[in-house]
VOZA-63223 format. One record per residue (C-alpha): residue in one letter; x, y, z. Coordinates in steps of 0.2 Angstrom, whole numbers, plus 5000, padded with zeros to 4 digits. Example, Ala and Ser with C-alpha at 12.3 -4.5 7.8 and 13.67 -1.06 7.14 Angstrom:
2
a506249785039
s506849955036
//
This chain:
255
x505049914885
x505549814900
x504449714912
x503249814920
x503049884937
x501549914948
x501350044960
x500249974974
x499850114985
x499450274978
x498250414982
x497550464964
x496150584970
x497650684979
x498650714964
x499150884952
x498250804938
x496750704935
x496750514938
x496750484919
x498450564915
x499150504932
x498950324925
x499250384907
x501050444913
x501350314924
x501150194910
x502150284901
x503750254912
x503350064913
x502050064926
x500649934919
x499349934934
x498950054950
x498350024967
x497350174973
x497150194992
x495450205001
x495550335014
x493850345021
x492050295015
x491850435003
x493550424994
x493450234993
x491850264983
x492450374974
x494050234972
x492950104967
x491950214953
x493950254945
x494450064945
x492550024937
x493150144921
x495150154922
x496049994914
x497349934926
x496650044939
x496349944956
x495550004973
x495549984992
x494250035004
x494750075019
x494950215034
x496250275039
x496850295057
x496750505056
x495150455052
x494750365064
x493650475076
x492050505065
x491850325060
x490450215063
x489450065062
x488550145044
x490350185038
x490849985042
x489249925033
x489650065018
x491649965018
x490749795018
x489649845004
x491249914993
x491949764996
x491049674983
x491349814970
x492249714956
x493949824957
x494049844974
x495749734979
x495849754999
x495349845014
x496249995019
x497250085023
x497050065041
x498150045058
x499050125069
x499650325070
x500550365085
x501550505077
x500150635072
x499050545089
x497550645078
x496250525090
x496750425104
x497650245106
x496050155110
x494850245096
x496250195082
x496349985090
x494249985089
x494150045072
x495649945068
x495049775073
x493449815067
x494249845048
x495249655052
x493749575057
x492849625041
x494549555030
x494249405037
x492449405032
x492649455014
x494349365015
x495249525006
x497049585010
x497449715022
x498349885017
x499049945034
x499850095037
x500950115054
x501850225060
x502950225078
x501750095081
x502349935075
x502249805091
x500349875093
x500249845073
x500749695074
x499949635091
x498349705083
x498549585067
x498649435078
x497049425074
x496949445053
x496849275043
x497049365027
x498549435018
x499349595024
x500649725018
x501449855031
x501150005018
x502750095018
x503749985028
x504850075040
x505949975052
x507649895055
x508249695057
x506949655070
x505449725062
x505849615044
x506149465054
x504449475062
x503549525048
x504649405037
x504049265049
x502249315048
x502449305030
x501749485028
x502249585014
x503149755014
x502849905003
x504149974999
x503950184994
x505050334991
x505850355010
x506850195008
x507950294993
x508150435007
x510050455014
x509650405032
x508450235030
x508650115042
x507550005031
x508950025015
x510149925025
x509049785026
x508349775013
x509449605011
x508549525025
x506849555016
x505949405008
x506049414987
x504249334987
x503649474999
x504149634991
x503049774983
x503549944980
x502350104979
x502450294979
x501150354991
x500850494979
x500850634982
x501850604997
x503450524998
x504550574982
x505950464980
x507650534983
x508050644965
x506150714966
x506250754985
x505050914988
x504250874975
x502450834975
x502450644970
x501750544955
x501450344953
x502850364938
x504050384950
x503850234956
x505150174942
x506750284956
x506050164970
x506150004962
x507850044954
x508450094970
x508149924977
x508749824962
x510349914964
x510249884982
x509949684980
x511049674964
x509649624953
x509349694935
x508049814936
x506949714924
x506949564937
x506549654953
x505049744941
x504449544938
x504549514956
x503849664963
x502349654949
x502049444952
x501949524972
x501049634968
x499749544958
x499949374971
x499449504985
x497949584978
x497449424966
x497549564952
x497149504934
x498949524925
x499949454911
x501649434918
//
C-alpha cells in the first residue's frame, strides 16, 4: 500500500452509490480521507451529519453560485451555525459563475462576499469555485483573511502566478488529464506546498474514465497524472498533496 491520497472536493450525496461504499471504494484504491462539498444549506446539513458518522469523511458548508438567487440572511445564519459542527472543514463552495450566468453578476458578488466575510469570522478556509470569472474571483477575495483553494483550478501562466503569489491553493480535478489543458502545461509553475487534487464527483472523470459518471477513487488517475507530469514518484506527490490537503483544511491525519 502506498502513501495515501485525499480527494478534497467531492460531491458524495451526488453519487451512483451510497456515501458508505463511495468512501469504502475510495479507500480501497489508496484514498484515506474525503472532502465533501457543501452546495446549499440543506446539502451542507446533510454534509455535516455524513462526516459526524463516516471516519475520514470531512465537510464544507457552503452555496454555490447557481445557488445563489434564493439565499438569504436565515441561509447565512444556518452556514454560521454548521460552521461549528465538528467535521465541517471550510466554507463553500462559493464564487463566481459567469459560464452558466444562472443569476446575475451582482447577486453571485453579494452572496459571495457575504460567504468571505463569514470565513473570516469563523476563521475557516474558502472552497471556491470559478469559472470565466477569475480577475472578479480574485478581486472578490481581496478581502478573505483565511486560506483559499480555487476548486478545479483552470488557467494558464498568469492565473498560477497570481494565485501562486497570494499563496492560494489550487485543486487540481479530472480536466487537467484532458488532451487540451491549458492548466497541464503549467503545471511546473505551480507551488509544491500549494497543490491538492480532487474528483469533483460525479463530474469531471479523468481522462481513461471520460463519460463516465465519476467516483472519488478516481482520484488516484489525476494524481498520477501530475506526478508524471512533475517527474515525481507517485507515492511522493500522494504525500504532498495529502500534507496540502490536511495543512489546508487542519484535517486530523497521520502522514
Amino acid at each position: 500500500m502506498g502513501a495515501m491520497l485525499v480527494d478534497s472536493h467531492t460531491h458524495l450525496l451526488r453519487l451512483e452509490v451510497s456515501p458508505e461504499e463511495a468512501v469504502r471504494d475510495a479507500a480501497e484504491a489508496g484514498v484515506g480521507a474525503v472532502v465533501n462539498i457543501g452546495t446549499d444549506v440543506a446539502d451542507s446539513q446533510r454534509g455535516a451529519q455524513l462526516a459526524a458518522v463516516l471516519p475520514n469523511v470531512y465537510s464544507t458548508a457552503g452555496i454555490h453560485p447557481h445557488n445563489a438567487g434564493t439565499y438569504t440572511a436565515a441561509d447565512l445564519e444556518a452556514l454560521a451555525e454548521l460552521s461549528e459542527s465538528p467535521g465541517i472543514v471550510a466554507l463553500g463552495e462559493v464564487g463566481l459563475d459567469y459560464y452558466r450566468n444562472d443569476w446575475s453578476a451582482e447577486i453571485q458578488w453579494a452572496l459571495f462576499e457575504d460567504v468571505i466575510s463569514l470565513a473570516n469570522d469563523t476563521r475557516l478556509p474558502l472552497v471556491i469555485h470559478s469559472r470565466d470569472a477569475f480577475a472578479d474571483t480574485m478581486a472578490c477575495l481581496g478581502s478573505a483573511r483565511v486560506p483559499v483553494v480555487l476548486h478545479c483550478f483552470e488557467g494558464g501562466e498568469r492565473e498560477v502566478r497570481e494565485a501562486r503569489e497570494r499563496g492560494y491553493y489550487i485543486g487540481l480535478a479530472g480536466n487537467v488529464t484532458y488532451n487540451n489543458s491549458e492548466t497541464a502545461r503549467v503545471l511546473s509553475l505551480m507551488d509544491t506546498e500549494r497543490i491538492v487534487v480532487e474528483t469533483d464527483a460525479p463530474y469531471l472523470s479523468p481522462q481513461p474514465l471520460r463519460g463516465r459518471r465519476n467516483a472519488p477513487r478516481n482520484v488516484v488517475h489525476t494524481a498520477d497524472f501530475i506526478a508524471e507530469r512533475l517527474g515525481v514518484e507517485d507515492e511522493e506527490l500522494a504525500t504532498l498533496t495529502t500534507r496540502n490537503a490536511r495543512n489546508l483544511f487542519g484535517l486530523p491525519l497521520e502522514i
